[in-house]
C-alpha positions in Angstrom: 0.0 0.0 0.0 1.7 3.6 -1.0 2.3 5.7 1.2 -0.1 8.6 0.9 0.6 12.2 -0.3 -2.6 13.8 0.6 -5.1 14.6 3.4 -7.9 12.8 1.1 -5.9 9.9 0.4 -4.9 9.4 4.2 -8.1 9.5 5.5 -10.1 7.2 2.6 -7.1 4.5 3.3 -7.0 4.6 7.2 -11.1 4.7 7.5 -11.3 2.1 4.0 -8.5 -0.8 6.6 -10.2 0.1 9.8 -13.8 -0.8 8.5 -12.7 -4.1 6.9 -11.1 -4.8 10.2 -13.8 -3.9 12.2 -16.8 -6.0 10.1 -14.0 -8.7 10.2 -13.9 -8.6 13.6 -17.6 -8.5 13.9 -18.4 -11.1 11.8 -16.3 -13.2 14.0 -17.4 -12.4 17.0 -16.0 -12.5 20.4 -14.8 -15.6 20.5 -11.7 -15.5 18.4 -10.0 -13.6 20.8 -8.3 -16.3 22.3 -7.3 -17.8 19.2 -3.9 -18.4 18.3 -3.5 -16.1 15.3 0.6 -15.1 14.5 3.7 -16.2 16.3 2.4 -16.8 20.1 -0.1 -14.3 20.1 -3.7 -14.9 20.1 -6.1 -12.5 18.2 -6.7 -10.3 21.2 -2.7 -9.1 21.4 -2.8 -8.3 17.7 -5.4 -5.7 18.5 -3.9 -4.5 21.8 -0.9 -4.4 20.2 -2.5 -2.5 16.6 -4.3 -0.2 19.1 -1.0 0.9 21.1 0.8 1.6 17.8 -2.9 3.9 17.1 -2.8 5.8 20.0 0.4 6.0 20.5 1.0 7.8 16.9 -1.6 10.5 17.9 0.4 10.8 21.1 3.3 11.5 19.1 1.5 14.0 17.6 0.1 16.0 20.0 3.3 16.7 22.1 5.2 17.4 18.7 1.9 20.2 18.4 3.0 21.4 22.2 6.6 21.4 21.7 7.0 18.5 24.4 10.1 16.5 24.2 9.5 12.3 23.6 10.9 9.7 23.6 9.9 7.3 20.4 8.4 4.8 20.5 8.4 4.7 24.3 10.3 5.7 26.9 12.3 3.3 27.7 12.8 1.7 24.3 14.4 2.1 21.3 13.2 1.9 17.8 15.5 -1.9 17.3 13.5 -3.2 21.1 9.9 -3.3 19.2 9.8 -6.6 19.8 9.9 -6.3 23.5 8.1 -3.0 23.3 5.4 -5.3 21.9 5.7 -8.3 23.8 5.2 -5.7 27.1 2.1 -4.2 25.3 0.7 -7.9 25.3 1.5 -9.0 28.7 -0.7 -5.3 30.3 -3.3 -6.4 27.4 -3.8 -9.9 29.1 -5.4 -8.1 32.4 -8.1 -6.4 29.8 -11.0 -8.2 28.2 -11.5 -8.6 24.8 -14.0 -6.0 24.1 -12.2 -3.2 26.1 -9.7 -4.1 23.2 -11.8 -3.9 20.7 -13.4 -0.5 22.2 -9.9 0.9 22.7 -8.7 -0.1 19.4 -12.1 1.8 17.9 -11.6 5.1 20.2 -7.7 4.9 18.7 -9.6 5.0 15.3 -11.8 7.9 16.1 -8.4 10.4 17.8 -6.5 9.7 14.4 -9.7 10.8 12.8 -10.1 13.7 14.5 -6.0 14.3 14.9 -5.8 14.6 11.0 -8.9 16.6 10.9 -6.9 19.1 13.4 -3.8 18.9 11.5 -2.9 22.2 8.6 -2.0 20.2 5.2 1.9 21.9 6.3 1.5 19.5 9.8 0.1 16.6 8.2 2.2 16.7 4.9 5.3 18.5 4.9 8.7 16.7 6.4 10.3 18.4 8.8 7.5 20.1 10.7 7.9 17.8 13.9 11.4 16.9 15.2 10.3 13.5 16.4 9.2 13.0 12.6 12.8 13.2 11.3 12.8 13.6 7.8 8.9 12.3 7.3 5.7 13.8 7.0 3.3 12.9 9.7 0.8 11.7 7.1 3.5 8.8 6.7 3.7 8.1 10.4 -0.1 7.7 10.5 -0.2 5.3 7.3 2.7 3.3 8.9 0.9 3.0 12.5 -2.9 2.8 11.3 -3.4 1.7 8.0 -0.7 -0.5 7.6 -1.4 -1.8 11.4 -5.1 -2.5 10.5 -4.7 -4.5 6.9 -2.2 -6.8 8.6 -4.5 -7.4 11.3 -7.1 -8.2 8.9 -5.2 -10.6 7.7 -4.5 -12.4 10.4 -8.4 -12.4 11.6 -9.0 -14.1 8.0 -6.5 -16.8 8.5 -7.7 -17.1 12.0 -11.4 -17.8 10.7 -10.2 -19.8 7.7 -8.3 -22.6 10.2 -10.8 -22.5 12.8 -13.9 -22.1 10.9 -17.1 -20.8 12.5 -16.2 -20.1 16.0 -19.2 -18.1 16.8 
């Protein structure tokens, strides 16, 4: 999926990979979450972790907006300890039910939503505008951490209900 290089594009590709996700997911229904779906982590960690990577990109955001230093991704890791930045995000996820996932991973949705509707076409598309962004537009940082998050996650769902069949 290209990268895109306009508000219009952003927006129809984000909401276009979240809604798939989302009927995926309800179509499903609640009891795939336990489901082993890629590597050792059942359907429910995908979504924590694919709602972390949401919010945490409109967290980004916001302090770059306020002029607040950060630390990316987290503090505390760096970009090569993802993997463990991850596997952290799934062990806090495993006190949580499913559907707080689900709900958190759908209020993620709606603050990118309304983060790019906040966002001047300079802050959303222009490299350079945000320190933390490097040499990136934002718009990139959102593709990478929504759409890109979502479609994978879809795909995993699909493989999840393929091998398991109807687990409603």
């Amino acid at each position: 999926m290209p990268i895109p290089t306009s508000r219009a594009d952003l927006v129809e590709q984000f909401s276009d990979a979240f809604e798939k996700l989302r009927d995926e997911l309800a179509a499903a229904g609640p009891d795939i979450a336990s489901l082993d779906c890629v590597d050792d982590w059942t359907v429910k960690d995908v979504l924590a972790v694919r709602s972390w990577w949401t919010h945490s990109v409109v967290d980004w955001v916001e302090a770059g907006r306020e002029g607040r230093e950060l630390t990316l991704p987290a503090e505390g890791y760096r970009w090569n300890e993802t993997p463990r930045l991850n596997r952290d995000i799934v062990a806090v996820a495993s006190e949580q039910s499913y559907q707080s996932i689900v709900n958190r991973l759908e209020e993620g949705f709606q603050r990118v939503m309304r983060c790019v509707d906040s966002l001047s076409d300079r802050e959303l598309l222009d490299a350079g505008v945000f320190p933390w962004a490097g040499k990136w537009p934002v718009s990139r940082w959102i593709s990478i951490n929504t759409t890109r998050q979502y479609v994978t996650a879809r795909t995993y769902v699909r493989r999840v209900v393929r091998t398991f069949g109807d687990v409603t």
